[in-house]
N, C-alpha and C positions, 0 to 999 in steps of 0.2 A: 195719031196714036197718043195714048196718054201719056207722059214719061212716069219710069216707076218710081215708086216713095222714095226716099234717101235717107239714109241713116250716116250720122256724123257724131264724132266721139269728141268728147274734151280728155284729152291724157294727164293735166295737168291741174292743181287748186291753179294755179296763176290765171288760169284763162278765166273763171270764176267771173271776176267783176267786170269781166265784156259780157257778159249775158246781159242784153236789153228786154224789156217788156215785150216789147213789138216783135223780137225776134225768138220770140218763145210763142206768140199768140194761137199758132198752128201745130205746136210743138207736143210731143211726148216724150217726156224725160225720166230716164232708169237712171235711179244712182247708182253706183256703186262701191261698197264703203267694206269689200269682203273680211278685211283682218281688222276691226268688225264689225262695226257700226251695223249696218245692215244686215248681216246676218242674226247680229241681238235681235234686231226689232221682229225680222218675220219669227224668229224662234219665240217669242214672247208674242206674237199674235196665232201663233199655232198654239201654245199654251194658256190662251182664254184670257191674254190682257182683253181690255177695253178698249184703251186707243194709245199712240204712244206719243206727246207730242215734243218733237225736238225744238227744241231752242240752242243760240250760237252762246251763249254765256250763263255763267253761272250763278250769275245776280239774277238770270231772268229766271232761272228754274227757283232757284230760294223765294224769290217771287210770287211765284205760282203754288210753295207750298203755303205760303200766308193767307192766300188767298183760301187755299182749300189742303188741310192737313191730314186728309187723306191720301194725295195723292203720293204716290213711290218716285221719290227722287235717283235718278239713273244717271250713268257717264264717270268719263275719265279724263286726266290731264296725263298725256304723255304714258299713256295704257293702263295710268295707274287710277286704280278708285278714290274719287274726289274727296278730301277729308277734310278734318276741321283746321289745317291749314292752307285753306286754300275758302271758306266758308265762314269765317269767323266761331267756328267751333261745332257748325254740323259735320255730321258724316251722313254722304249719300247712304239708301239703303242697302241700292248694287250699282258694280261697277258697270264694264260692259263686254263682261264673257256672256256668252250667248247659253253657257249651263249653269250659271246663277238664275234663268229666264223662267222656273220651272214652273207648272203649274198650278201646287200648293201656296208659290209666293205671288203669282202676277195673275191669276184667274180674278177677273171682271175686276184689275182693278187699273187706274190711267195712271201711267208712269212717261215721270217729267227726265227729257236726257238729254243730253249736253256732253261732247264730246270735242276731240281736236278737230277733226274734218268733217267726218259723216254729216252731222247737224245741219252745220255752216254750206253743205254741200245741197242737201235736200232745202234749204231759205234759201240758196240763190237761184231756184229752179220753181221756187213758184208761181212765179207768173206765169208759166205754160201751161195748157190744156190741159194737163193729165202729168204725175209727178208717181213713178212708182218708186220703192226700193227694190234693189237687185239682189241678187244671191245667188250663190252655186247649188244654195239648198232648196230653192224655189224655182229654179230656171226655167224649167216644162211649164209650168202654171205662168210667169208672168212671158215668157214665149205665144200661149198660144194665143193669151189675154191680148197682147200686142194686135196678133195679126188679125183677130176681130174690131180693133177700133180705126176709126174712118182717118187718125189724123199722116196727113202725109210727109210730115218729117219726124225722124226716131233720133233724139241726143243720147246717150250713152255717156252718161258723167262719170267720169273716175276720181273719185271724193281724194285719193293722196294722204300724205304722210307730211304735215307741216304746208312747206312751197313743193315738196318735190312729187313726181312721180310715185305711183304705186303699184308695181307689176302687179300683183294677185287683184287689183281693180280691171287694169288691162285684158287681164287674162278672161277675168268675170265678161268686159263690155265683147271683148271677142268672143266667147263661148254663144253668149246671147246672140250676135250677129249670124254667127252659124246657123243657129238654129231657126232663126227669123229668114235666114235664106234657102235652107231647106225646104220650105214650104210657099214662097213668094219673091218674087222678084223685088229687086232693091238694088239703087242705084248708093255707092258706098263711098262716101270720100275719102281722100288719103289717109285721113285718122283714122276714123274708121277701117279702113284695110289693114291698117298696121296692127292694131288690136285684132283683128280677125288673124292676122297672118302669124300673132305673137301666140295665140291660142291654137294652132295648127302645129307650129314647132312642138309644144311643150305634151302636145298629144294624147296619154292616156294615163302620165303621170302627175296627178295633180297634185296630191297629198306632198310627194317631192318636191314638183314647182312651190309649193306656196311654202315648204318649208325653207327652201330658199330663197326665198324675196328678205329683204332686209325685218321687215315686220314679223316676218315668218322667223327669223333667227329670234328676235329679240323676244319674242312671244316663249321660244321653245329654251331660250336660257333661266325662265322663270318657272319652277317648279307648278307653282298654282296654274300656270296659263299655258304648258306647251301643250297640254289636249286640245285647245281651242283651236287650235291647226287643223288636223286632221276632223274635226268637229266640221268643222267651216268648209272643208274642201267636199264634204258631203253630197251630193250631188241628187238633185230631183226629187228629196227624201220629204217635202213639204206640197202640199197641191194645195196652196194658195198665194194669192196677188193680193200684197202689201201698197195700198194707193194713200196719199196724201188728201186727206179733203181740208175743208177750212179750218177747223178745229184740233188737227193730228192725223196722223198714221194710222189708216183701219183695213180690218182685211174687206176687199170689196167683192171677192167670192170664193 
């Protein structure tokens, strides 16, 4: 009898620089970056960007505007929108609320973004198969997209806040696991369960969990960004699948 896929979660950025080539070869890897990395991006791929592509620093995106000054410089240091102290006197276009993404500003055009973890989370997952971004706002669409593809191990990265832990990531990689085993068998490792099982307690209140995770407070003490909470907690409200190819972040249906 064949054993079934296995899906394995990383809860941690710490674990980040154990990811090997070789042990990503098989591999399909969701990030997820929910408070917000990831939820900008699909919200800016439903709104008619082109492509997004993340980079880990912000020498590389200024970089990339020299290269090409059309493109929309994106990201944050510490949730905050990256300015000319921190740039030698640019200011990014946007930061990275996911209703800055809209579609009079980001239709057909490629926005460079650079963040604390998201980024840096989505570059250490390349080398696998298949590299999607996660979301609460796209869950159904990258759920079913999962269970059509041949690879038989599922990583569930939870991009974090600095080194530590990021419940509303947790919560995202378990919602996804749900749903993935609703429909298909799947052998789950420890990390994996715990994220499933952290997404089972917190139940049918989401917009509350995420407003209490620490990101969740810190987000909701700043007048410009506490919508971006309940924005983010949005649930299946997007039906597309957010994939990495060589070049960025494109929606791939």
């Amino acid at each position: 009898m064949k054993p079934a896929k296995r899906i394995h979660a990383i809860l941690t950025p710490a674990e980040l620089p154990a990811l090997r080539p070789a042990d990503l070869a098989d591999t399909l890897c969701v990030v997820f970056d929910v408070l917000r990395a990831t939820s900008t991006f699909v919200t800016a791929l439903q709104h008619g960007a082109k492509k997004i592509i993340p980079v880990c620093e912000i020498s590389e995106a200024l970089a990339e505007r020299q290269k090409d000054p059309q493109v929309l410089l994106a990201g944050e240091r510490d949730g905050v929108k990256i300015g000319p102290s921190l740039t030698g006197g640019i200011t990014f276009d946007l930061g990275n609320s996911p209703r800055e993404f809209v579609p009079e500003v980001v239709r057909d055009r490629i926005i460079i973004s650079t963040t604390t973890n998201g980024t840096r989370a989505l570059g250490a997952c390349r080398p696998a198969q298949m590299v999607l971004a996660g979301a609460f706002l796209n869950l159904g669409a990258t759920a079913r997209f999962i269970l059509a593809q041949p690879a038989e191990r599922i990583l569930l990265v939870c991009a974090g806040t600095g080194s530590q832990t990021a419940l509303e990531d947790v919560l995202g990689a378990g919602a996804l696991a749900r749903r993935l085993l609703e429909q298909q068998e799947f052998a789950l490792t420890d990390a994996a369960a715990l994220a499933l099982r952290a997404g089972e307690l917190t139940g049918h209140e989401l917009v509350e969990a995420l407003c209490n995770t620490d990101n969740g407070k810190r987000l909701r003490s700043q007048s410009d960004l506490r919508i971006d909470v309940p924005f983010c907690a949005q649930t299946d409200v997007f039906d597309l699948v957010a994939g990495l190819s060589d070049d960025g972040l494109i929606w791939l249906r």
